[in-house]
ZADO-1210 file (C-alpha; in nm, 4 decimals, padded with zeros to 6 digits):
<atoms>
<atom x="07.8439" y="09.2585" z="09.0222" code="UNK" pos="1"/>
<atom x="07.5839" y="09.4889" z="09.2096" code="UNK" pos="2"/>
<atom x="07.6890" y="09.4001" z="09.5283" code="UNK" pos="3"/>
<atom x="07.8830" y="09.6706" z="09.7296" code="UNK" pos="4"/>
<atom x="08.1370" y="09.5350" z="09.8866" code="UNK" pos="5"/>
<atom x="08.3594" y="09.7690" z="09.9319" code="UNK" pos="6"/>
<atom x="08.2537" y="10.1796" z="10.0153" code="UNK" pos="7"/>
<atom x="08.4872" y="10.4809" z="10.0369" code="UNK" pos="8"/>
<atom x="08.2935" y="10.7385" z="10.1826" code="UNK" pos="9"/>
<atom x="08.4009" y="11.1371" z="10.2069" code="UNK" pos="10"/>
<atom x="08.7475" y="11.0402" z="10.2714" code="UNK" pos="11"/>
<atom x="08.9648" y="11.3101" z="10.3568" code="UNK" pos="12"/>
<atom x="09.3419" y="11.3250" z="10.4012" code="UNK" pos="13"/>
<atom x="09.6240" y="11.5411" z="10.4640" code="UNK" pos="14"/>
<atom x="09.9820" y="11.5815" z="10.5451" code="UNK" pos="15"/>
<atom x="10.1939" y="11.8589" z="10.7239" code="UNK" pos="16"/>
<atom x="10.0434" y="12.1617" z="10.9538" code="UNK" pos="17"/>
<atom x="10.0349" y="12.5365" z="10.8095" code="UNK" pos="18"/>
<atom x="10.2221" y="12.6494" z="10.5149" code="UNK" pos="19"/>
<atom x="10.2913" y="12.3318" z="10.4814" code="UNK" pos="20"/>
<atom x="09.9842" y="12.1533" z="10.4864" code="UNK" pos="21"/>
<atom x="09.9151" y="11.9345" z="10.1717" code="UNK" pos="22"/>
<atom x="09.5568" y="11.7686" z="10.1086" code="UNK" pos="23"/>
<atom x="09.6114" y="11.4647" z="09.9382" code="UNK" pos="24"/>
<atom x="09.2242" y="11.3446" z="09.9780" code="UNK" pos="25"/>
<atom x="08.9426" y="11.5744" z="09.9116" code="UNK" pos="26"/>
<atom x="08.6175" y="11.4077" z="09.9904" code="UNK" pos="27"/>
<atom x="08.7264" y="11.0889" z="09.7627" code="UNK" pos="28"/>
<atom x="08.4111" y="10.9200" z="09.7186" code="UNK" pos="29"/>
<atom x="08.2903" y="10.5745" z="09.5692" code="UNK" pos="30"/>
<atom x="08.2102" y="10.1657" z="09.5821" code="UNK" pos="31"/>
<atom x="08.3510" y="09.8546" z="09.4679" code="UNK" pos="32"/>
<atom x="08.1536" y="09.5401" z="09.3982" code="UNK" pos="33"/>
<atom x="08.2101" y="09.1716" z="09.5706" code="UNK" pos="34"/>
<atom x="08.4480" y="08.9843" z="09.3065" code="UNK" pos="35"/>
<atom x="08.5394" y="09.3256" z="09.1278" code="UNK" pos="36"/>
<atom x="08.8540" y="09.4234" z="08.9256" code="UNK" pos="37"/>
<atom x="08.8839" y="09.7645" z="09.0072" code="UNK" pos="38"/>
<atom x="09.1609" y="10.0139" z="08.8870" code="UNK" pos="39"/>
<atom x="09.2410" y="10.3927" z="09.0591" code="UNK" pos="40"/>
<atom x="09.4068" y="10.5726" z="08.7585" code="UNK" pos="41"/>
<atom x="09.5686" y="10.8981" z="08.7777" code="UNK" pos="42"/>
<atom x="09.9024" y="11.0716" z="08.7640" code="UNK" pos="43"/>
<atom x="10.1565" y="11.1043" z="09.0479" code="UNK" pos="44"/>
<atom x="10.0273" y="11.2661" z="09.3606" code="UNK" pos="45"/>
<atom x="09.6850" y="11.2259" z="09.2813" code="UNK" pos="46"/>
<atom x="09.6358" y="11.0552" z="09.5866" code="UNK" pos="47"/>
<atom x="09.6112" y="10.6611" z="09.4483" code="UNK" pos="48"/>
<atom x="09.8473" y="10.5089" z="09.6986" code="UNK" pos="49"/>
<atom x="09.7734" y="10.7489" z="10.0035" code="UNK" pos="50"/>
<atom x="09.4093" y="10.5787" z="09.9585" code="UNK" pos="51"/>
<atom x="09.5447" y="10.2136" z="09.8863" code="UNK" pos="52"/>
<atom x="09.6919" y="10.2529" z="10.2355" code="UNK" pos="53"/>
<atom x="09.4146" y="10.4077" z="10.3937" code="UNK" pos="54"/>
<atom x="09.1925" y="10.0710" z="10.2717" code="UNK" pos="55"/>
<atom x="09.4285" y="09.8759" z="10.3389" code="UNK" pos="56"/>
<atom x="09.4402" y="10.0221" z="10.7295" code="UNK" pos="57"/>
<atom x="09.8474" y="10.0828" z="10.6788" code="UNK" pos="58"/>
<atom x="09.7190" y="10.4392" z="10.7355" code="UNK" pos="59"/>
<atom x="09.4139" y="10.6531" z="10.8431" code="UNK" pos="60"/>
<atom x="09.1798" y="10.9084" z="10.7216" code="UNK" pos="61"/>
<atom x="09.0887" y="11.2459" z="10.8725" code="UNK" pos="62"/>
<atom x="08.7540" y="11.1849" z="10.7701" code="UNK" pos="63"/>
<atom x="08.5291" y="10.9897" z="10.6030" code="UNK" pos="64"/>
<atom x="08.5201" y="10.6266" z="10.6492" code="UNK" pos="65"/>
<atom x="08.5906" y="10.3033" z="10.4545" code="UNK" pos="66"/>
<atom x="08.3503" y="10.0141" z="10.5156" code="UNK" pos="67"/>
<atom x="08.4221" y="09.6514" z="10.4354" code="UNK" pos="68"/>
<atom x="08.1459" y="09.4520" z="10.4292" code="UNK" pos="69"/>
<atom x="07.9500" y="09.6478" z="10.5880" code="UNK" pos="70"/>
<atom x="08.2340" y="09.6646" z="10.8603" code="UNK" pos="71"/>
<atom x="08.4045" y="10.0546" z="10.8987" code="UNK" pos="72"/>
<atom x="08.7570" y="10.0063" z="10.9593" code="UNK" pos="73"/>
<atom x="08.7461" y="10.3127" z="11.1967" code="UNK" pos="74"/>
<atom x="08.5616" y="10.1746" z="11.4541" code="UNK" pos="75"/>
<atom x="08.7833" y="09.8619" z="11.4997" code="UNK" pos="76"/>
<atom x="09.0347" y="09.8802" z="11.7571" code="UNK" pos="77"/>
<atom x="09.4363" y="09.8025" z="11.7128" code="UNK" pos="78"/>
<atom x="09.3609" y="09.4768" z="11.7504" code="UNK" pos="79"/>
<atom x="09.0623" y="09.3744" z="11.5279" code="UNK" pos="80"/>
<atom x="09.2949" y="09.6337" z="11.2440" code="UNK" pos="81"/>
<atom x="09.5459" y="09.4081" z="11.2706" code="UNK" pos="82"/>
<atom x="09.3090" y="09.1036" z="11.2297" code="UNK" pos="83"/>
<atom x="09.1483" y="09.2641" z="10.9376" code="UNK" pos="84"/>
<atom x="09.5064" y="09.3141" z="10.7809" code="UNK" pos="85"/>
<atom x="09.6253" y="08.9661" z="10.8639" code="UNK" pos="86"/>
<atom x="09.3152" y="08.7792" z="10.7276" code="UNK" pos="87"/>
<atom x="09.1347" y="08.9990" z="10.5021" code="UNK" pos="88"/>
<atom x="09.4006" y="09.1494" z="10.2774" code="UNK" pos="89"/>
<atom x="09.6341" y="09.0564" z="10.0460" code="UNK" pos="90"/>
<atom x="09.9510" y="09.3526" z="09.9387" code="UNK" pos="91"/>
<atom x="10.1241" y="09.3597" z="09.6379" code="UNK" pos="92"/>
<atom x="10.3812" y="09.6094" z="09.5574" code="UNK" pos="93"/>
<atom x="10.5776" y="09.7348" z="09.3050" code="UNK" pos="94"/>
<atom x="10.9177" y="09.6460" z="09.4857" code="UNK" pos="95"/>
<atom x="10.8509" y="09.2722" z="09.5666" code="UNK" pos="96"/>
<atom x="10.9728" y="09.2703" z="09.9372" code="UNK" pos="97"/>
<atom x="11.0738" y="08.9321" z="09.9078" code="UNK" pos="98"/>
<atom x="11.2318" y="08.7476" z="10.2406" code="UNK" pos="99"/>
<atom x="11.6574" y="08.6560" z="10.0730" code="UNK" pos="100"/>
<atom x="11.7191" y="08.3673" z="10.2351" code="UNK" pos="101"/>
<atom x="11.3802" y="08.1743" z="10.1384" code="UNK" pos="102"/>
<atom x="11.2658" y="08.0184" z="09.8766" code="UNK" pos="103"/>
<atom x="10.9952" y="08.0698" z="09.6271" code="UNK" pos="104"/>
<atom x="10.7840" y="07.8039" z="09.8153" code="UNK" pos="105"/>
<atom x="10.9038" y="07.9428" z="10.1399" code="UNK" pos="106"/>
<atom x="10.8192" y="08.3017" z="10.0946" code="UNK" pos="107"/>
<atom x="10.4892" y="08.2220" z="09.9708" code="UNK" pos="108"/>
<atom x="10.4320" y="07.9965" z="10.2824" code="UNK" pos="109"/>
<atom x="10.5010" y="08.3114" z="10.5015" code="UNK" pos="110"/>
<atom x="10.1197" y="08.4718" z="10.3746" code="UNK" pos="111"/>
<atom x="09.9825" y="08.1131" z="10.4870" code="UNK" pos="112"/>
<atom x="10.0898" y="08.0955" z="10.8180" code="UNK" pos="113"/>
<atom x="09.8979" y="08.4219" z="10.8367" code="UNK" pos="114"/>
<atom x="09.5179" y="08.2900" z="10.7078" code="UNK" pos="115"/>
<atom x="09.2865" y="08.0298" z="10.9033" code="UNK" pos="116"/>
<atom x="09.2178" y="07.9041" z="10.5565" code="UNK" pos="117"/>
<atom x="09.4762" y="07.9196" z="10.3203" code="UNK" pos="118"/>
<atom x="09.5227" y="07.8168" z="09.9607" code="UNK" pos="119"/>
<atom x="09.6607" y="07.4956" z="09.8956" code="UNK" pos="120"/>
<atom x="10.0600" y="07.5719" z="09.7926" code="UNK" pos="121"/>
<atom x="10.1403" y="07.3046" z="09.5053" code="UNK" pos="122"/>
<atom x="09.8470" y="07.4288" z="09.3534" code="UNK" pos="123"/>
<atom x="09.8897" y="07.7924" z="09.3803" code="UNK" pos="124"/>
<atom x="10.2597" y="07.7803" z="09.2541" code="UNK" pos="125"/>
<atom x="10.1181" y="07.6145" z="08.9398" code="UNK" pos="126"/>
<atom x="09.8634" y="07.8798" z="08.8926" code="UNK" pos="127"/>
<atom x="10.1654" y="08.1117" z="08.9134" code="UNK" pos="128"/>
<atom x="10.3988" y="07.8841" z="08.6599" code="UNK" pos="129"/>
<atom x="10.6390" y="07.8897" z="08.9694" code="UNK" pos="130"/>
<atom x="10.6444" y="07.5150" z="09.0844" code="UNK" pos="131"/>
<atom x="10.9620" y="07.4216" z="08.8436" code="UNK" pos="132"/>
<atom x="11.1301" y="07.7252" z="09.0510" code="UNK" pos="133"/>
<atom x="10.9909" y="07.6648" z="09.3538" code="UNK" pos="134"/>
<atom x="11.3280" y="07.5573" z="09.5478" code="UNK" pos="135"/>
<atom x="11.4983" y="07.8619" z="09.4208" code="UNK" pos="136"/>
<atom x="11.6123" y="08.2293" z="09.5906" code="UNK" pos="137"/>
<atom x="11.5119" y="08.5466" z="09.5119" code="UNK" pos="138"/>
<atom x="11.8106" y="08.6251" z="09.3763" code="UNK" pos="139"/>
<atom x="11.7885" y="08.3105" z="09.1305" code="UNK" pos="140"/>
<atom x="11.4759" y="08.4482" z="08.9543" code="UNK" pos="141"/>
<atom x="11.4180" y="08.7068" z="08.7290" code="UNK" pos="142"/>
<atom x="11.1804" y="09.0131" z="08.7727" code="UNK" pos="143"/>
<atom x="10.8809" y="08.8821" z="08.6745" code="UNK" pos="144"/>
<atom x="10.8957" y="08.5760" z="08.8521" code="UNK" pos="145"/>
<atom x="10.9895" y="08.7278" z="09.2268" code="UNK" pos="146"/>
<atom x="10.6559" y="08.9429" z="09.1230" code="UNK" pos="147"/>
<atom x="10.5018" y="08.6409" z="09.0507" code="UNK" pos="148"/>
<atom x="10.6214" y="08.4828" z="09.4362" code="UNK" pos="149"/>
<atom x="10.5102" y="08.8314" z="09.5675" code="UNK" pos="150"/>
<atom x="10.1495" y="08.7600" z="09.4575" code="UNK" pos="151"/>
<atom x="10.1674" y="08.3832" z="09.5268" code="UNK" pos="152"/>
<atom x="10.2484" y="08.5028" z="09.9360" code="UNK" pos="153"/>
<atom x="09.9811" y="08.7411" z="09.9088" code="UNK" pos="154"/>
<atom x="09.7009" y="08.5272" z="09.7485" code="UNK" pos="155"/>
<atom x="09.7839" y="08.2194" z="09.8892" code="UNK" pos="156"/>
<atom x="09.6299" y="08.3725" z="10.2416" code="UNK" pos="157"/>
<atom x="09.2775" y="08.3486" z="10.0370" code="UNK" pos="158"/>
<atom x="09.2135" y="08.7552" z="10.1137" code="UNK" pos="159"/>
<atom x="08.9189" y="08.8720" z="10.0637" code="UNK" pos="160"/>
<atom x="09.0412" y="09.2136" z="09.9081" code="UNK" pos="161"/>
<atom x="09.4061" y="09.2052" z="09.7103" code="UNK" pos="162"/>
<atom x="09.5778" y="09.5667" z="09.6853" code="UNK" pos="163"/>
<atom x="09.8206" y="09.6104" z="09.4004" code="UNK" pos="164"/>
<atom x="09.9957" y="09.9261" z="09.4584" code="UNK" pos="165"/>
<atom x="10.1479" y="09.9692" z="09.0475" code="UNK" pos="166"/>
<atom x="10.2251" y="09.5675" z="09.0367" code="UNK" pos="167"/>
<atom x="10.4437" y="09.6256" z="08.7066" code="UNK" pos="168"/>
<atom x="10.5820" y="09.9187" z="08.7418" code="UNK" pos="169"/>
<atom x="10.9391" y="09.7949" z="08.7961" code="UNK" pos="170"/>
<atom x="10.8577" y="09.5477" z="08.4713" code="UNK" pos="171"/>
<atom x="10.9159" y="09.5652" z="08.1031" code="UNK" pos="172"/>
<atom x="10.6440" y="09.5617" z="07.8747" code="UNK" pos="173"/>
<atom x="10.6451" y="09.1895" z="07.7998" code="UNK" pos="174"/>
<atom x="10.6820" y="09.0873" z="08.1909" code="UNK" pos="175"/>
<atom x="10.4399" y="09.3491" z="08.2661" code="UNK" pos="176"/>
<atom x="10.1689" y="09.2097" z="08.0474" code="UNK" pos="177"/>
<atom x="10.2557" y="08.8562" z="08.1581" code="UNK" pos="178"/>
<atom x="10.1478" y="08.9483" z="08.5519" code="UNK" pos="179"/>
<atom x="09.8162" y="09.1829" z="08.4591" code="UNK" pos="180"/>
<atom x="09.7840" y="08.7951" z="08.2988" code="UNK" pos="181"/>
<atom x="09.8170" y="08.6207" z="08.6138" code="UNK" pos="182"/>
<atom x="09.6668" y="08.8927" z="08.7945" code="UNK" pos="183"/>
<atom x="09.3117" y="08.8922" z="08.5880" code="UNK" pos="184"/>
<atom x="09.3577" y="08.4663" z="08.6357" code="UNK" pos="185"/>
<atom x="09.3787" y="08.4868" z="09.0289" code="UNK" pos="186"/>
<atom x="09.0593" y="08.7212" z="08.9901" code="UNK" pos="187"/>
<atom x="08.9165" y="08.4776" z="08.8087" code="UNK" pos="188"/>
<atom x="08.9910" y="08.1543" z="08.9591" code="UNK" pos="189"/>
<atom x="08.9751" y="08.2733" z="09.3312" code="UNK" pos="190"/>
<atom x="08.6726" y="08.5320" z="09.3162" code="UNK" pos="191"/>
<atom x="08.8884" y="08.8359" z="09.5233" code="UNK" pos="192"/>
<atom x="08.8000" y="09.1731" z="09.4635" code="UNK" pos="193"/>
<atom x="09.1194" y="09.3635" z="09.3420" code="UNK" pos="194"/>
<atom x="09.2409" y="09.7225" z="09.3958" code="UNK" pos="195"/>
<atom x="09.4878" y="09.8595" z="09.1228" code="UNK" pos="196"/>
<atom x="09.7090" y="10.1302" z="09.1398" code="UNK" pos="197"/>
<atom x="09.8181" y="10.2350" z="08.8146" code="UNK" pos="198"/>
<atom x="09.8669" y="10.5410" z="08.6177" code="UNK" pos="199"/>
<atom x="09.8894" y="10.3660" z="08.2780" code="UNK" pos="200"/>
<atom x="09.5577" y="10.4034" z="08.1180" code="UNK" pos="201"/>
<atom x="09.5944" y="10.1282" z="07.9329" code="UNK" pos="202"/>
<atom x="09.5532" y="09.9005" z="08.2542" code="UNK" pos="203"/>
<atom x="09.1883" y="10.0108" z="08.2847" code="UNK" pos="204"/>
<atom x="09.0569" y="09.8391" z="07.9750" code="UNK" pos="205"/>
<atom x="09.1574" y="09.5236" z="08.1659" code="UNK" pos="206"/>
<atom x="08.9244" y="09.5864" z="08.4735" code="UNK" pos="207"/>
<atom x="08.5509" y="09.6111" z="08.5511" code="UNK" pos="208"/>
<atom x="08.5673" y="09.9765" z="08.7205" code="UNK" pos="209"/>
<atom x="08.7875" y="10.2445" z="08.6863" code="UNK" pos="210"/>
<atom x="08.7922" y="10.5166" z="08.9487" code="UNK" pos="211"/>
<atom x="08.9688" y="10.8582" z="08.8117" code="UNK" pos="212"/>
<atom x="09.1501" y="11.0621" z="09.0530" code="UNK" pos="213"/>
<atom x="09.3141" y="11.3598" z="08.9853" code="UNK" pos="214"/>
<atom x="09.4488" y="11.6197" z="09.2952" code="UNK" pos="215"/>
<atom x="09.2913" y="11.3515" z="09.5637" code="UNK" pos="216"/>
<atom x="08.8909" y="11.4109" z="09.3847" code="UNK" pos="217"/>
<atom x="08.7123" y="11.0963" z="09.2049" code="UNK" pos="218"/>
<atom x="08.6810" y="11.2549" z="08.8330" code="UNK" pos="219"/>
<atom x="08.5192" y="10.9648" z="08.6954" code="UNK" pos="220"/>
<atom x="08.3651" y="10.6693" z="08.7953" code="UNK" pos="221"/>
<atom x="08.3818" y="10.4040" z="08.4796" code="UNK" pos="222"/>
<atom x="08.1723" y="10.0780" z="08.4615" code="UNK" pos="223"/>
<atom x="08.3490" y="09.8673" z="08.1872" code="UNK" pos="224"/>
<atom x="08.1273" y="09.6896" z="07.9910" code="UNK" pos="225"/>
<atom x="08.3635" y="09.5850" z="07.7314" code="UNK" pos="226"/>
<atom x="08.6736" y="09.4316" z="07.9197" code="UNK" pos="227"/>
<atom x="09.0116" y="09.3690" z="07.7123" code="UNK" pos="228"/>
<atom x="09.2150" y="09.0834" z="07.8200" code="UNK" pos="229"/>
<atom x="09.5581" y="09.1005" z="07.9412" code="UNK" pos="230"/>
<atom x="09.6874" y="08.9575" z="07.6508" code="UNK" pos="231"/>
<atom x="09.5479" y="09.2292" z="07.4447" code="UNK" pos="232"/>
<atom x="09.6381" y="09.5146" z="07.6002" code="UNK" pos="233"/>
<atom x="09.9139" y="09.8031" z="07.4406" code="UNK" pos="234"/>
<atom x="10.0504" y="10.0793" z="07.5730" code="UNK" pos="235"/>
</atoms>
């Protein structure tokens, strides 16, 4: 995984004007690899989810620049943003956002109508263990299986990046381990290079890279040359 994909460059970011201003960015700085697991670990307000968003073009930098592909996201207009959103990306979050009055199949079918080349459904919502439950609501499922729907409707659009902004943090252990599962599958099976928020440590061992952060500065940058597997993670 040489490749670079994906490159944060000098990113800068902050929020407020004065005695109020707070820098939540400070020249964060790093690449990501075609195909790549990648976790940002830190504590709260190191900056991890400000910079999800800033990838993932829900917000922008002061500075600095991301670059896709070779593409930088700040010198697309509204509309090729929106494109790049639409059929590039893939969100998970930790509240699933799920639509109440569809169905597990339904929801998921919501990310297809949004990619020129989607996944095939039946065969996604096996992947996901989901087809048995694919009829039911939202409010028929348990916790780990509306996460499971909220990765199905983000992964069946076939992005090329997936975000995961802390996936399992409204989990229990067990449920928890059971999605970083189905997570590290979909990574595996489908090739997309994945962004982790997280600021369980244990998470890390899991993924390829690991980028530190700690008061919105890369502290580390981590190849992983000895992966655990989901299964085998403890925290």
């Amino acid at each position: 995984m040489s490749e670079k994909f994906l490159e944060v460059k000098d990113i800068y970011k902050a929020y407020g004007t004065g005695d109020s201003r707070q820098e939540v960015l400070r020249g964060t700085d790093f690449s990501v690899a075609k195909g790549e697991f990648c976790v940002l670990l830190g504590p709260s307000g190191s900056g991890k989810s400000t910079l999800l968003n800033i990838i993932g073009g829900i917000d922008s930098a002061d500075s600095g620049y991301i670059s896709i592909d070779g593409e930088k996201l700040k010198d697309m207009n509204e509309k090729a943003l929106t494109n790049y959103r639409r059929k590039h990306l893939g969100y998970v979050f930790q509240l699933y956002n799920l639509i109440p009055n569809l169905n597990v199949k339904e929801n998921i079918e919501v990310g297809a109508y949004l990619s020129d080349n989607p996944l095939e459904i039946d065969d996604l919502l096996n992947t996901l263990g989901l087809y048995e439950h694919r009829y039911k609501l939202p409010n028929q499922l348990s916790g780990g299986q509306q996460q499971r729907t909220s990765i199905g409707r983000a992964i069946v659009k076939n992005p090329n990046i997936l975000l995961c902004d802390e996936p399992t943090g409204a989990l229990d252990y067990n449920t928890s381990k059971e999605i970083l599962g189905l997570i590290e599958n979909v990574n595996q099976r489908y090739g997309n290079t994945i962004i982790m928020v997280t600021h369980n440590e244990a998470i890390s061992h899991m993924a390829d890279h690991t980028i530190k952060l700690r008061d919105g500065v890369v502290r580390k940058s981590i190849i992983n040359e000895n992966k655990v597997s989901a299964a085998d993670l403890d925290w």
